[in-house]
N, C-alpha and C positions, 0 to 999 in steps of 0.2 A: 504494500500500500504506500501510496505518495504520503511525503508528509507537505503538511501545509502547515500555513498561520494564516493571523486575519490582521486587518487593516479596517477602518472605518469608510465605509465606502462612501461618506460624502468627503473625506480626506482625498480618497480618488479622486473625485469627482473637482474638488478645487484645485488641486495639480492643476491638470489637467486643461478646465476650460477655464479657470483666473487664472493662474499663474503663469501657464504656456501656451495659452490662446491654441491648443490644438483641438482639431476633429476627432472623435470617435476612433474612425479610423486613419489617421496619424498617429495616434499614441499610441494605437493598439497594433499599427506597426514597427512604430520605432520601441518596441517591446517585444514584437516577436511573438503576437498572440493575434486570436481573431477579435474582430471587434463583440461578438459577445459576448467573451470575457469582459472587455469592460463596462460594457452594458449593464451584465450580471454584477459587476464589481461594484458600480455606482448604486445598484438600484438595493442593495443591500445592508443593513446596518451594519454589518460584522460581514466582512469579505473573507473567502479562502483563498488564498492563493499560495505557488511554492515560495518556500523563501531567497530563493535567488529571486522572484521578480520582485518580493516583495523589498528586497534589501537595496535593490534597486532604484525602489519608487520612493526608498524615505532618502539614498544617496543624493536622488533628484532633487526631492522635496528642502534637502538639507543648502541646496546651492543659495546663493545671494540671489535677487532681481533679475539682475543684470546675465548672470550667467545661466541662468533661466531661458531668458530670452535669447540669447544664442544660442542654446543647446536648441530650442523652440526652432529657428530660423535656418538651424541646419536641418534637424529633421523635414521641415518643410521644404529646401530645395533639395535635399537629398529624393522626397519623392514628388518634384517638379513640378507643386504645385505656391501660389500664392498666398497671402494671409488665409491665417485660419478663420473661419468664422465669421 
């Protein structure tokens, strides 16, 4: 069996769309999962996920502003699209 942990998934959720102005499916590419994953993940009080993504999303969560929005702006020409949102 996988192991998991949880995350608050309005925690996801403000990642996500305040803090990195990305899409659904943006984040849930530049993650390497499908976007129902974080569909499921937002729509949940207490999210499962593995702990590599999870360690992941608080490494994110941990950056300034500033480097936020870069990581944001790469992921976005990375998949050749324009502002999120």
């Amino acid at each position: 069996m996988k192991k998991t942990t949880k995350i608050r998934g309005t925690a996801v959720l403000a990642l996500r769309e305040t803090r990195m102005k990305l899409t659904v499916d943006q984040f849930a590419d530049a993650l390497g999962v499908h976007k129902s994953s974080v569909y499921r993940w937002e729509s949940q009080p207490w999210a499962a996920m593995a702990p590599r993504l999870l360690q992941l999303i608080h490494a994110i969560a941990a950056l300034d502003d500033a480097t936020i929005h870069r990581v944001a702006a790469d992921v976005r020409a990375r998949l050749g699209v324009g502002d999120a949102m």
